[in-house]
N, C-alpha and C positions, 0 to 999 in steps of 0.2 A: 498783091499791090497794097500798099500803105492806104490809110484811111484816116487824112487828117481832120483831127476839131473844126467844127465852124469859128471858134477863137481864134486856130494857128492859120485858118485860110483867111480869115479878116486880118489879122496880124500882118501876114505877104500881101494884103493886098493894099494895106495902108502903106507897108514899108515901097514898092512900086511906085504907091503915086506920090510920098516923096521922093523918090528917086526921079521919078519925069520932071518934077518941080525945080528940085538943085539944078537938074541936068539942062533944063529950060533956058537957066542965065549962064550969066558971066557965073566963076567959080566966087567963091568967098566961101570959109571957114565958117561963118554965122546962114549959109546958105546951105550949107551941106549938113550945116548939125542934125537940122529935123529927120531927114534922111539916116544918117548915121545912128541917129539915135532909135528909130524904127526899123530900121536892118538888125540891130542888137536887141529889142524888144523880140524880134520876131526868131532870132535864132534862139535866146534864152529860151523861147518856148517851144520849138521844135525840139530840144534837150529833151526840156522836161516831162513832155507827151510822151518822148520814144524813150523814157525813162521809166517809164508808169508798165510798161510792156516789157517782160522779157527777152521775147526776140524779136522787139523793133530796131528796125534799119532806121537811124534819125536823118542818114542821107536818102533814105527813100521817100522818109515821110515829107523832107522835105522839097524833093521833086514830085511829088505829090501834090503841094501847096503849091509850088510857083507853076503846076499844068492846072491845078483850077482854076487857077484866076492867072494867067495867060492865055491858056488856050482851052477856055470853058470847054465844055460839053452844049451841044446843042439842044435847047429844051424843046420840047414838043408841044 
């Protein structure tokens, strides 16, 4: 199982809650930018983590990121 950065899971988690944001209103192109622009922050960095690793999965790592910070883990 992949092992994303606390960067690339902050990265998905920012990129999420502009997504709820845009997703919140009416559409507009200056509503979706911050979004857009945080979806591509956060894939550039799933690249480059699973770049760093020889045989990282960058589609792992990045289901990785989007189950931490969608569907935490229960802390104790």
């Amino acid at each position: 199982m992949a092992k994303p950065s606390d960067e690339v899971i902050n990265l998905c988690r920012a990129a999420v809650e502009a997504e709820r944001k845009a997703t919140s209103e009416p559409y507009s192109r200056e509503g979706w930018a911050a979004w857009m622009k945080a979806a591509e922050t956060f894939q550039r960095a799933v690249v480059d983590e699973a770049a760093q690793e020889p045989k990282q999965s960058r589609l792992e790592l990045e289901q990785a990121a989007k189950k931490a910070v969608l569907h935490p883990e229960p802390s104790e």
